[in-house]
N, C-alpha and C positions, 0 to 999 in steps of 0.2 A: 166119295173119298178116294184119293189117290192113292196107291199102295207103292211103299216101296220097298228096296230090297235091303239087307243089312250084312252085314259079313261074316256075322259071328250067328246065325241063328240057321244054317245048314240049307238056307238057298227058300227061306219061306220069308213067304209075304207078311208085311206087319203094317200095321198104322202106322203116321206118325205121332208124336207124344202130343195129347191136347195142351192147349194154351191152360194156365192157371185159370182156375172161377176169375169172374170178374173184368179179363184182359181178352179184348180182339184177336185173331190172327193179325190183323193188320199191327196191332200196336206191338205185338212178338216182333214181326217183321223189324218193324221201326227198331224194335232195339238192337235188333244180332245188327243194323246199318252204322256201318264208322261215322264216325265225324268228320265234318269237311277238314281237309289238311291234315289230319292224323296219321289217317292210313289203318290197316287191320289192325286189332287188337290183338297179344298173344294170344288170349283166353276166347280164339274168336268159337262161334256154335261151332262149328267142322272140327277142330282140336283139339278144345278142351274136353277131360273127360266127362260121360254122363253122370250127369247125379249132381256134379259140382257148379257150384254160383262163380259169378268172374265176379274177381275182387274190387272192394270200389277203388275209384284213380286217389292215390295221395300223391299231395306235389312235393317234390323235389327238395330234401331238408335244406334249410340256410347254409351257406358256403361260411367255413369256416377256416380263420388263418392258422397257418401250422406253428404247433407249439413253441415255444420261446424257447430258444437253448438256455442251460445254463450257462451260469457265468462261471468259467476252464479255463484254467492254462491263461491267465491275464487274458481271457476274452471279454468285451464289454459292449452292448448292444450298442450302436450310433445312437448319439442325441441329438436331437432336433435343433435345429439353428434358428438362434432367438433374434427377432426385427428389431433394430433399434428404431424408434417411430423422430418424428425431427424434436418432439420437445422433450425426448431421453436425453439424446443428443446434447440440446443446450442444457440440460439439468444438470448433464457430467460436467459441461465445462463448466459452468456454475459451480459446481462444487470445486473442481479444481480447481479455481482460482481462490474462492474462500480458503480453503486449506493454503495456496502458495501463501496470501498474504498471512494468514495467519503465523505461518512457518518464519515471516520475514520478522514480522511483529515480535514473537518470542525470541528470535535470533537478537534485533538490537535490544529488547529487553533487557537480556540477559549479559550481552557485551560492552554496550556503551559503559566508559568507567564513571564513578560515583565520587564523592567528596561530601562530607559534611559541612556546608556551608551556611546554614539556615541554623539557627538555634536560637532560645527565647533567653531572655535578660530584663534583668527588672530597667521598667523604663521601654521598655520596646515599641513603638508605634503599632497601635491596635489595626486589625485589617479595616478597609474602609471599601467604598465601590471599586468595582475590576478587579483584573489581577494584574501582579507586577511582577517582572522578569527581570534580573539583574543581567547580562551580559556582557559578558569580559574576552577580549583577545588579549591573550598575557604574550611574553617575547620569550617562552618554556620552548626549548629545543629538544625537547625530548623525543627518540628517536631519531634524530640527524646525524647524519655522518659530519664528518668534516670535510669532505667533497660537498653535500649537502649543503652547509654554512656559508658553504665559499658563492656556491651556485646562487641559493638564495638571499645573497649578501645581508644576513641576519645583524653582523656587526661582531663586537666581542663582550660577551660577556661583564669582564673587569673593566671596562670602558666604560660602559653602561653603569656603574656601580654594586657591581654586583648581585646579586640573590635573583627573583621573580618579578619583575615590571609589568604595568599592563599601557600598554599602544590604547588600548578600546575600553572604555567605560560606559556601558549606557544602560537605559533604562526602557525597556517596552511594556506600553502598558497597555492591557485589554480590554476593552470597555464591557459592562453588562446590559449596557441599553442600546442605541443605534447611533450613537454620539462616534466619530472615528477614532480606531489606537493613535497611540501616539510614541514617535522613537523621540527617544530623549537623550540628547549627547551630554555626558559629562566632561570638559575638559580635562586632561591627566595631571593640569599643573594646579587647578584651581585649590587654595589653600580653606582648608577644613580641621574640624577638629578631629582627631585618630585618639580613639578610648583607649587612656593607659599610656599617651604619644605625645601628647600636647598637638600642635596646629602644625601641622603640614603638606605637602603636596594630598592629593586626593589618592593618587598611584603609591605611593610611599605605602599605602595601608596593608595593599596585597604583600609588597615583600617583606613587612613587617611582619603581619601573621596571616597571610593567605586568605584566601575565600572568604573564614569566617568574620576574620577582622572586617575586609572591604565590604561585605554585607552589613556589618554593622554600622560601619563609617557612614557607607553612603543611606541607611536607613536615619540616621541623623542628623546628617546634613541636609535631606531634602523632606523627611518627614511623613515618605512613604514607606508603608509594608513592602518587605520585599516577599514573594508567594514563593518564587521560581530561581535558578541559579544556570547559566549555561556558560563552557570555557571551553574556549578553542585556543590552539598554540600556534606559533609559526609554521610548523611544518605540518598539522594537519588541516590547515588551512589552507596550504599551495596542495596539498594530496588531494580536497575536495575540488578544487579548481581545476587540476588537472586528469581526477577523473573524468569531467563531464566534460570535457575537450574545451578547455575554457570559458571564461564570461566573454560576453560581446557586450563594449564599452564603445560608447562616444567619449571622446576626448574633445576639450575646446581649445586647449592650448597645448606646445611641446612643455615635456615635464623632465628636468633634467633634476636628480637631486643629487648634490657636493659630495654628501655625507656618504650615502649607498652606492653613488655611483650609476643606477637606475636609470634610464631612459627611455620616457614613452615619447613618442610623436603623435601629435596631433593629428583628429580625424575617430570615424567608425572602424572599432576592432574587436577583435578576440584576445583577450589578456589571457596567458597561461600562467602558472600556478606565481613563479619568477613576478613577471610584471604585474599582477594583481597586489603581490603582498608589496611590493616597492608604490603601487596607488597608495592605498591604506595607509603606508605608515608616511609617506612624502610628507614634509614641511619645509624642508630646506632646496628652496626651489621660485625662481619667476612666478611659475602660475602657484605657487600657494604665498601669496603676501603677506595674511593674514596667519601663518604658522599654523599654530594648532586647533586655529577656527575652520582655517581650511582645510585640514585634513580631518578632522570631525565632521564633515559636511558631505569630503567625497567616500570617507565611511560609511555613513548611511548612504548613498548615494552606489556605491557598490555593492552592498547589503539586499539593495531593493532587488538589483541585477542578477545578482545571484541566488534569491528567494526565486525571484520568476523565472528563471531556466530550470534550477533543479525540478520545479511542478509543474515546465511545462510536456506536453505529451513526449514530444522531441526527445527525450530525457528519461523520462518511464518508461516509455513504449520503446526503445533502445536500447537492447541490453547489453551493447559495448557501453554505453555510458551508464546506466541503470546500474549494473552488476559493480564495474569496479566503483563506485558510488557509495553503495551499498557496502564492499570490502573494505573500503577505506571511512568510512562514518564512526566508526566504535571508538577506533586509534584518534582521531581526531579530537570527538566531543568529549566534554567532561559535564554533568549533573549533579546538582544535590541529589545526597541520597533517599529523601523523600521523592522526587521524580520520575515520571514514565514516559513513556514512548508515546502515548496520547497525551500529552501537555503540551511535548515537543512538537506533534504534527499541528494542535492546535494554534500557537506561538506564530509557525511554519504557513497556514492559510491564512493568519491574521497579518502576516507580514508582507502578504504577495502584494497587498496595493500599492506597496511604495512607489514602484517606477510610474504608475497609473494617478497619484494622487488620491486613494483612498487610505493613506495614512498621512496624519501628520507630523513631519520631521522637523525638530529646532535641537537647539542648543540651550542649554541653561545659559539664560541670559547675564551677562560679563557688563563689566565697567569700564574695559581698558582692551585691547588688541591683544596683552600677553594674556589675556581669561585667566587670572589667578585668583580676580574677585568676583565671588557674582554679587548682580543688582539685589538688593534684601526685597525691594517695592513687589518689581517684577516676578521673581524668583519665586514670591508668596503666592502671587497669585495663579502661577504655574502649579503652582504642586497643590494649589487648593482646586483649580477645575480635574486636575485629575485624582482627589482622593473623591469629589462626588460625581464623578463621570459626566463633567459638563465640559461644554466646545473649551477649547483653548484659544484667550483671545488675540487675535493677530498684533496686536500692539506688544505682546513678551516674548512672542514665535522668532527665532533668529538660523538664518541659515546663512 
């Protein structure tokens, strides 16, 4: 046994300390030995004091983030910035647009003005297949200046014989099966019975007693339900034409009319609000020979023109034309007051086929050039294909 020396025991030889029962010198050895890459331990044999165990190794506690401040003096931790993914994206604008039209929807709702023109009376013609639309362009100057009048050479009032006249009588009717609508002109001079009037013009009824009456009138004399009621006037007719930066019209002939004064030239054009309403109301003119067959013809005929621009993209997706479109609609139209804004858009898609030929346009068929009388033969059996939704047959169709 080797002896060695120690410091504290005055210079005398000692063993060293036996290994524990059980354990080699060798396996002693092996432990007071680092580990690869460590390096000495503090608690190495040579330093630590005798008598003491080296503690076992614990690892290193979990790294922890330093406390949260509170929230001081308007201090407020950053928040996370949220990814909008692509189909948030389209969701939003999905929803915006549903909210804009909705916004548009309740805007004309609530602005277009109302009339009572529908009302029940004994004797009324029960509803039958479709629905029927009365529509009227009366010669009501409301809102016009007298610059205005003069511009859109309206004419005069007392000339006219005074009160409410209507230029436009007709009838659109919507089918419920796949049978096509149908615009139905009535002539302004054709002579009828007027409830309460005796037999006169058909137009006489409006300035007689307004909407209601002419509803009535013309529920009589043709024998249809009327569902729907729509009036437009002089000057919100050239404001909707001139919002949408006018109609583009083919012309076949130069249109000069005596009366107005009015002058279109023949050929492809754009009518502004001015020369649309002088189209419309022309009779007194070369290219209309026919009077007021002929301007019943390019009525509808204009109509169609104007149904397909305002719906088409060009028009909606354009909010120089969209917008004042829009601003000028309320001032313009007039409704029964049972009516809504989905009547009118439906009316408004039923109407697009005109230029296309997926509507069909006549006239109540006449007897005579001046249309004051209609055919009774014919005339019957017009208004019996459209109370059962069946074709209209070409031998009573007149354009």
């Amino acid at each position: 046994m080797v002896m060695t020396y120690r410091g504290d025991d005055g210079g005398r030889r000692v063993p060293p300390p036996r290994p524990p029962a059980g354990r080699s010198r060798d396996h002693q050895r092996a432990q007071m030995m680092p580990l690869p890459g460590r390096g000495r331990s503090p608690y190495d044999e040579r330093t630590r004091p005798m008598g003491t165990r080296e503690p076992e190794y614990a690892p290193p506690p979990p790294r922890q983030d330093p406390p949260r401040r509170p929230p001081e003096d308007g201090y407020r931790p950053p928040r996370r910035r949220r990814r909008w993914s692509v189909g948030k994206v389209l969701g939003a604008l999905v929803l915006v647009f549903v909210v804009f039209l909705a916004g548009i929807w309740v805007y004309l709702e609530f602005s277009i003005k109302r009339v009572d023109a529908l009302a029940d009376y004994s004797g009324r013609p029960v509803a039958a297949s479709g629905t029927n639309w009365l529509i009227v362009g009366s010669d009501s100057r409301e809102g016009l200046t007298e610059a205005d009048e003069e511009r859109l050479a309206t004419g005069d009032v007392a000339a006219a014989g005074g009160g409410q006249r209507t230029d436009t009588i007709m009838v659109a009717h919507l089918p419920d099966n796949s049978t096509k609508p149908t615009l139905l002109s009535l002539p302004r001079d054709s002579q009828v019975s007027i409830p309460g009037h005796g037999k006169n013009k058909i137009n006489a009824a409006f300035s007689l007693g307004g909407p209601k009456l002419l509803a009535q009138t013309v529920e009589g004399a043709t024998g249809l339900h009327i569902d729907h009621y729509a009036e437009i006037g002089f000057g919100g007719f050239a404001k909707i034409v001139d919002a949408i930066g006018g109609v583009d019209m083919c012309i076949d002939k130069d249109m000069d009319d005596t009366m107005t004064g009015i002058s279109i030239k023949a050929g492809c054009q754009s009518l502004d609000g001015r020369s649309a309403l002088g189209f419309v109301r022309m009779r007194h003119s070369a290219a209309t020979p026919r009077s007021d067959l002929d301007r019943v013809a390019n009525q509808r005929k204009f109509i169609g023109a104007l149904v397909s621009q305002i719906a088409s993209p060009g028009t909606l997706l354009n909010p120089f034309d969209f917008f004042p479109l829009l601003s000028s609609a309320p001032d313009a139209l007039t409704m029964d007051s049972g009516d809504h804004v989905h009547n009118l858009a439906g009316l408004a898609i039923a109407m697009r086929g005109i230029s296309s030929g997926g509507v069909v346009t006549t006239t109540v068929p006449v007897t005579s050039g001046s249309a004051e009388n209609w055919d009774k033969a014919k005339s019957k059996q017009l208004f019996d294909a459209l109370k059962n939704d069946s074709e209209v047959p070409d031998s009573v169709i007149v354009n």
